[in-house]
C-alpha positions in Angstrom: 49.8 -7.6 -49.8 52.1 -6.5 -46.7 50.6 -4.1 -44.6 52.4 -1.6 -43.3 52.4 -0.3 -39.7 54.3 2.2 -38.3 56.5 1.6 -35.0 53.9 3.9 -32.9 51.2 1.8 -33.6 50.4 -2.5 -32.2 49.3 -5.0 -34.1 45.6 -3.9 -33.4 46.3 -0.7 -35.4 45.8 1.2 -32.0 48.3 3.7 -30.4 50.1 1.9 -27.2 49.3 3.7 -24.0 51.6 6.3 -22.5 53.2 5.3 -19.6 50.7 7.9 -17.5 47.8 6.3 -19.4 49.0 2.7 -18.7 49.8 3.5 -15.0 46.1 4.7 -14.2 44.6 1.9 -16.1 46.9 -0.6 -13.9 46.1 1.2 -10.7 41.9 1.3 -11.6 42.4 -2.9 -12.8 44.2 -3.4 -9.6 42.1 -1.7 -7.3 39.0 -3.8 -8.7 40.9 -7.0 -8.3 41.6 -6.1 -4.8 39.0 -8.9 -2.3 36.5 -6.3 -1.1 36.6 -3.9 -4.2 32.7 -5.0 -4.9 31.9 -4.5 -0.8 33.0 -0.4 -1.7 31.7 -0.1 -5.2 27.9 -0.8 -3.1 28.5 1.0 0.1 30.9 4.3 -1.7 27.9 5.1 -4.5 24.8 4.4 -2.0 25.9 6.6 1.0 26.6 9.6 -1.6 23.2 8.9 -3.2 21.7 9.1 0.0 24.0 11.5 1.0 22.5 13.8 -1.5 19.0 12.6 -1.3 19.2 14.2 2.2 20.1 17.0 1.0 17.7 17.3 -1.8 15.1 16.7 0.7 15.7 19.6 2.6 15.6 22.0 -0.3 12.6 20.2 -2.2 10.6 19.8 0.4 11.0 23.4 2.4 8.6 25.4 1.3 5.7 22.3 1.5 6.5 21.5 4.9 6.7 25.6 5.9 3.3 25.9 4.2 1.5 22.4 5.9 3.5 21.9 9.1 4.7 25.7 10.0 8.1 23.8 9.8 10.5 23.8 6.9 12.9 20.6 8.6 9.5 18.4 8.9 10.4 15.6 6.0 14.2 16.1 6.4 13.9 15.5 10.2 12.0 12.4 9.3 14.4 11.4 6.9 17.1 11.5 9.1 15.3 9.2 11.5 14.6 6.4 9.2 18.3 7.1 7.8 19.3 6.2 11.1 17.2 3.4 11.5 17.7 1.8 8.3 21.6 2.3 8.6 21.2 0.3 12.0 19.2 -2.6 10.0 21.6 -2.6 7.2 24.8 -2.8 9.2 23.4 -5.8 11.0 22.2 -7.6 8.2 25.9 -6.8 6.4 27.1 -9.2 9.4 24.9 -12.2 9.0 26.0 -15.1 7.1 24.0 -16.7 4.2 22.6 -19.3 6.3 21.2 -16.7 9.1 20.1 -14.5 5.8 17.5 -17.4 4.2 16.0 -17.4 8.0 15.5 -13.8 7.6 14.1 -14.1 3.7 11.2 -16.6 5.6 10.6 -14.0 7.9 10.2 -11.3 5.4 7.4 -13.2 3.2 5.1 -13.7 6.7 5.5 -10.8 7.7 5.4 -9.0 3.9 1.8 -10.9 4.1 0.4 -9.9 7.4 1.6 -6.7 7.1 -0.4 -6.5 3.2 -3.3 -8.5 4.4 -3.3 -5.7 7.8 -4.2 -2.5 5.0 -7.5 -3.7 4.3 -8.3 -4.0 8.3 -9.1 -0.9 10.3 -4.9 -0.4 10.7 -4.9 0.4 7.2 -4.9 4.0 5.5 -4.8 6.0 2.7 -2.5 8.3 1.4 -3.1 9.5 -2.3 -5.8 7.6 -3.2 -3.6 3.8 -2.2 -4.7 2.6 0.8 -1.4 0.9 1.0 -0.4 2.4 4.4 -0.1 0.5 7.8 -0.7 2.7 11.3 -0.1 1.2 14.4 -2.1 3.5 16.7 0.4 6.9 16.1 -0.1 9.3 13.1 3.1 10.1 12.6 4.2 6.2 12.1 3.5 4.3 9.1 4.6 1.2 6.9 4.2 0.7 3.6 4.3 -3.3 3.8 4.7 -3.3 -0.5 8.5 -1.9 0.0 9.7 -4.6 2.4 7.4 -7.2 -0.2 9.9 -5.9 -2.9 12.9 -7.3 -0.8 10.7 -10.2 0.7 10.3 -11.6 -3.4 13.9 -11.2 -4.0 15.9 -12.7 -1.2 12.9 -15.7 -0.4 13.1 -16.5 -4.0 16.8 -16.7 -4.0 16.2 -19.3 -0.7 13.5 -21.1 -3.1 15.5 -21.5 -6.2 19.1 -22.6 -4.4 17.8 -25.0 -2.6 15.8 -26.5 -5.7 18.7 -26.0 -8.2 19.3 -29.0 -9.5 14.9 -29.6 -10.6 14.9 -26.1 -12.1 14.3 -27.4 -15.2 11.1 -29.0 -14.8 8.4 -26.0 -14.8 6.3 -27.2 -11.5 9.2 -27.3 -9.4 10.5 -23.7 -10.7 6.8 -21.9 -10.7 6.2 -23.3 -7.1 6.3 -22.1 -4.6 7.7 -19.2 -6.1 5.1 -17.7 -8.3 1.6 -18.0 -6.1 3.0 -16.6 -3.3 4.5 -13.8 -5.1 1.8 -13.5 -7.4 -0.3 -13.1 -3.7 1.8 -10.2 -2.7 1.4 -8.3 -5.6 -2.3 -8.8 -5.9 -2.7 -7.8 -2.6 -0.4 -4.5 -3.5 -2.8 -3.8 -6.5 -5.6 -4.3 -4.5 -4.4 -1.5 -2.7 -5.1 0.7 -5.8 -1.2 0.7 -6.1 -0.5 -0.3 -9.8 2.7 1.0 -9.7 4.2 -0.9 -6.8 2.9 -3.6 -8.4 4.1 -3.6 -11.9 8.0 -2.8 -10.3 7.2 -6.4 -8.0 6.0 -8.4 -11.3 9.6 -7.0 -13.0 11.0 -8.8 -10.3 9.7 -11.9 -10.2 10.1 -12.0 -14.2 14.1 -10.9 -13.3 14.3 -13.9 -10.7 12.7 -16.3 -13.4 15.4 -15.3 -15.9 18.4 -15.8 -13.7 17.6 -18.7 -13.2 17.3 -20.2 -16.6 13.6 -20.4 -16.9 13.2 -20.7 -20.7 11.6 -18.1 -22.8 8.3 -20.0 -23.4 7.4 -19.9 -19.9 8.7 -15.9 -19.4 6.7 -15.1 -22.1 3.5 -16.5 -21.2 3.8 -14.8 -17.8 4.5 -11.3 -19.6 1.8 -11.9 -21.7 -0.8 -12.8 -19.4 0.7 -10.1 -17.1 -0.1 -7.7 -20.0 -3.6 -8.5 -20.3 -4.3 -8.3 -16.7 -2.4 -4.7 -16.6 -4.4 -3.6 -19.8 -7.4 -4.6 -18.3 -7.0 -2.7 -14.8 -6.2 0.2 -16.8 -9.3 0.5 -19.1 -11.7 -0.3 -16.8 -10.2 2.3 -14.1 -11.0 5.8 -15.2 -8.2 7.7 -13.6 -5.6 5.1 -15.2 -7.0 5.2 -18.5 -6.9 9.4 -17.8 -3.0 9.0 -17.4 -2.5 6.8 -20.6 -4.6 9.5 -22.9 -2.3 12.6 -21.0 0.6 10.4 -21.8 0.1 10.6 -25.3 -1.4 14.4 -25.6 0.0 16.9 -22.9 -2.8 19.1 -23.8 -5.3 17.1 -22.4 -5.8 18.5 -18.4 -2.5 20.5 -18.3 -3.8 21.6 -14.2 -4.3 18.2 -13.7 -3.3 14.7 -14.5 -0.9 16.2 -17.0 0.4 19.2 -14.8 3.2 17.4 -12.5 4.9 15.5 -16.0 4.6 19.3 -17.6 6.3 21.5 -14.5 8.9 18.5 -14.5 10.1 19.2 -17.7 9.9 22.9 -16.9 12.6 22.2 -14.1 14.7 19.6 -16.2 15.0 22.5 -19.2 15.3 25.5 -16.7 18.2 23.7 -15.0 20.4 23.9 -17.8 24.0 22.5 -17.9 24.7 23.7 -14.2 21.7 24.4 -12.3 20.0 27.8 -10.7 21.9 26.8 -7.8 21.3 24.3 -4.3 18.0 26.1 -3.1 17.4 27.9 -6.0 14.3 25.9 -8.0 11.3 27.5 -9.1 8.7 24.5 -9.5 8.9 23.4 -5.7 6.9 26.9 -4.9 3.5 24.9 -5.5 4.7 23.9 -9.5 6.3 20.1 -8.5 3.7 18.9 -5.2 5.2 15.5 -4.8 8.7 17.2 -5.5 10.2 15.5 -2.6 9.5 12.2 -3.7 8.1 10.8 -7.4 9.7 13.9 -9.0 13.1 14.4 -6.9 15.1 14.1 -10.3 13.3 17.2 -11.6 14.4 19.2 -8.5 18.3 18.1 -8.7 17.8 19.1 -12.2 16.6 22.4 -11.6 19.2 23.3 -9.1 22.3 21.2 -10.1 22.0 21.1 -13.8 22.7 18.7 -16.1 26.2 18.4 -14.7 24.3 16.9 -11.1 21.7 14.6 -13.2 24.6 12.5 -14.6 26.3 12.2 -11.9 23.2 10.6 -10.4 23.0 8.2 -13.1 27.0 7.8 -13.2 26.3 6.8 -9.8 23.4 4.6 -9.7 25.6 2.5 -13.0 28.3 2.1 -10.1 26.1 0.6 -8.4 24.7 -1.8 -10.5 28.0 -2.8 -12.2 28.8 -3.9 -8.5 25.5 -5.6 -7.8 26.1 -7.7 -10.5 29.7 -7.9 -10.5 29.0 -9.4 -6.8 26.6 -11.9 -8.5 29.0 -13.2 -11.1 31.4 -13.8 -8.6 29.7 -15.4 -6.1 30.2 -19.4 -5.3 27.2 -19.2 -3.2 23.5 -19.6 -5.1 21.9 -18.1 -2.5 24.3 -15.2 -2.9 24.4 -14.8 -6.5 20.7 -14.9 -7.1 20.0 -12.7 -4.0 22.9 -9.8 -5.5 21.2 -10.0 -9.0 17.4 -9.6 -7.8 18.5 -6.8 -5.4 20.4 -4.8 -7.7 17.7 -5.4 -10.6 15.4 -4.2 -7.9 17.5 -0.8 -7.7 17.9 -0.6 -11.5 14.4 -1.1 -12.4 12.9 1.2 -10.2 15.7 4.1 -11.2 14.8 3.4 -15.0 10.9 3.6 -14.5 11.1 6.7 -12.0 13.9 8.7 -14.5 11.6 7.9 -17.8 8.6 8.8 -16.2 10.4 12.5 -14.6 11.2 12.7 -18.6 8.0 12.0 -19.9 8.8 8.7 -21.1 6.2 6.8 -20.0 3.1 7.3 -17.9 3.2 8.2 -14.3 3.1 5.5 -12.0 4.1 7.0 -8.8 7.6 5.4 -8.5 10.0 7.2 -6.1 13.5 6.7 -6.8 15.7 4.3 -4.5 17.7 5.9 -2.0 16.9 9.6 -3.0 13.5 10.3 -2.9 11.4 11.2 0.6 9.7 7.9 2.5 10.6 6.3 5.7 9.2 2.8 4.3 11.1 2.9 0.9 14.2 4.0 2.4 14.2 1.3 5.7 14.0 -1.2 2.9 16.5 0.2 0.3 18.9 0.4 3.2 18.1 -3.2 4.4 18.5 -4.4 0.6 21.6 -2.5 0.8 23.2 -4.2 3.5 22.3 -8.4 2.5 24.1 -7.1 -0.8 27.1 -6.0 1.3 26.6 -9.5 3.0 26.9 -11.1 -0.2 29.8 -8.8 -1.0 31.6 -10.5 1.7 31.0 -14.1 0.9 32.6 -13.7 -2.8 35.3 -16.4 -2.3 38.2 -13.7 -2.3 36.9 -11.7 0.2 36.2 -14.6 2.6 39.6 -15.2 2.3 41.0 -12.1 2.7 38.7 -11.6 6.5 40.0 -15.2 7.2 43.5 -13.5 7.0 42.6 -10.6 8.8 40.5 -11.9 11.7 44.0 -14.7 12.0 45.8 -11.7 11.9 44.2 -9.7 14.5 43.8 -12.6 17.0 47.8 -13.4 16.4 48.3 -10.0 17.7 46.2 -10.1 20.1 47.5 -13.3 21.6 51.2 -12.0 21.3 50.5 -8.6 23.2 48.7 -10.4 26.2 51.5 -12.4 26.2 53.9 -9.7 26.2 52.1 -8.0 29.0 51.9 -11.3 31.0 
């Protein structure tokens, strides 16, 4: 039996594009093919994210700093410093070349492991119950050694597996080094009473192990025996086991383990489609404590809406899609596994920090990359950010295209000095 189509409709039984329609969709396919489309679809989304975070800062974090400090710009002037900092650290690392990159992935892993091994000398501190905090001799300077760890796992590993590619398959020569010496950071991290941290690093490693090809037998007897050791921190800890059962019944201590997931929702549902307004939330006047940081999703919620919560997410997909889009395309191992582990690093920490804000899963004391308030998270988000850009510009297109442009330039230059001479 013939079927019939109509003249207005293709062979896919779809209406062909109008030539408005077909001109955008030509433009949007031909800006992403163009060589450093990947290099702006990382640096365009992460300077508005931060661009806002320092914004969100300022109006989370007012009336805490006014009531502790006597000084409503105390976390936003901090900000702005390690901004400043980090920005300096990520443009020069979005300059190095892969090879200069695995020396600085060595680097990170020594000094990721004095700095974690340093916490539990007199240097170290507390801060919430996590004596995860670094102090070299000034109270107003601090590291958190666990944030560069996160970026110490990812780019190290990428140096481990590239260079021993080709024995992969053989499970000694995947698991190690790799796995003790990660496996020694986080430890070292949950030592620190910092489960949280510590759970994001394991996702990690598990992410590294999967790029690579590592089968699902040996995956799944790491998640297993991950689970167990998890399970088994969190029963025999009181206040962990206190989270799971407020988890599960909001009634249970709604002033206190249960009151921050409870006045988050209040700022989610008050927000509405559009927000009270920039300024304008309720919950940051005592409601929302850590407002600033775990719970900075809440706050643009409240005063931007539902409207300013999706465009969040809309941005932090941009972000990923280019991550791994920069992955995918890469010719360079080093490259491609360093791009994926980065940019899982940024998706898995968003996921855990939004479903916890909704009261998804138990808190865990997860800020959210590039938004939330800390010097330490946001010095290493920034440095991720620029050896992604790096690898941004060793995707084999764009190396060509600044091959063209440096001949370019240096043509010119030789053909005015000529002129002038």
């Amino acid at each position: 039996m013939a079927i019939l189509t109509s003249p207005a409709v293709d062979r896919r039984g779809t209406e062909p594009d109008t030539p408005v329609q077909g001109r955008r969709r030509s433009l949007v396919v031909e800006w992403l093919a163009h060589p450093q489309a990947s290099f702006f679809l990382v640096l365009v989304p992460a300077v508005l994210l931060m661009a806002l975070g320092v914004m969100m800062v300022l109006s989370a974090s007012s009336v805490y700093a006014f009531v502790r400090y006597d000084d409503a710009y105390y976390f936003v002037k901090r900000q702005a410093i390690f901004l400043v900092i980090g920005g300096v650290a990520a443009f020069v690392l979005a300059q190095r070349s892969p090879k200069q990159l695995k020396v600085i992935a060595w680097g990170l892993v020594v000094a990721s492991l004095v700095l974690e091994m340093l916490t539990f000398s007199p240097l170290g501190f507390s801060n919430n119950g996590n004596t995860n905090w670094v102090r070299f001799g000034v109270s107003w300077f601090g590291v958190q050694p666990s944030e560069l760890a996160k970026l110490a796992i990812v780019m190290w590993g990428a140096d481990i597996f590239a260079r021993k590619y080709k024995s992969l398959s053989d499970p000694r020569h995947l698991l190690i080094p790799f796995l003790p010496v990660s496996l020694l950071l986080i430890g070292l991290v949950v030592l620190q009473s910092d489960l949280g941290t510590g759970i994001i690093m394991g996702a990690l490693v598990m992410a590294a192990l999967w790029y690579v090809g590592a089968s699902w037998k040996v995956i799944g007897s790491l998640v297993g025996g991950v689970a167990v050791v998890v399970g088994g921190l969190v029963v025999t800890t009181p206040y962990r086991m206190t989270r799971i059962l407020g988890f599960f019944n909001q009634d249970i201590d709604p002033l206190g383990v249960n009151h921050q997931p409870i006045k988050a929702i209040f700022a989610l549902a008050s927000g509405g489609w559009w927000g009270l307004g920039l300024g304008a939330s309720r919950q940051k006047w005592g409601g929302l404590v850590e407002s600033h940081t775990d719970y900075m999703l809440a706050v643009i919620g409240e005063e931007l809406g539902l409207v300013g919560t999706l465009m969040v997410l809309a941005l932090f997909l941009i972000l990923g899609y280019a991550g791994f889009r920069i992955a995918m395309r890469s010719d360079i191992r080093f490259c491609r596994y360093t791009a994926a582990g980065i940019t899982s690093w940024f998706m898995i920490q968003a996921l855990v920090n939004i479903a916890v804000v909704l009261r998804m899963m138990p808190v865990l004391g997860v800020p959210l990359p590039l938004l939330s308030y800390g010097g330490s998270a946001l010095m290493a988000n920034l440095m991720a950010l620029g050896v992604l850009l790096a690898c941004a510009r060793q995707e084999p297109q764009s190396r060509a295209f600044l091959r063209r442009r440096a001949r370019r330039g240096g043509q010119a230059l030789v053909t005015t000095a000529a002129g002038r001479g």
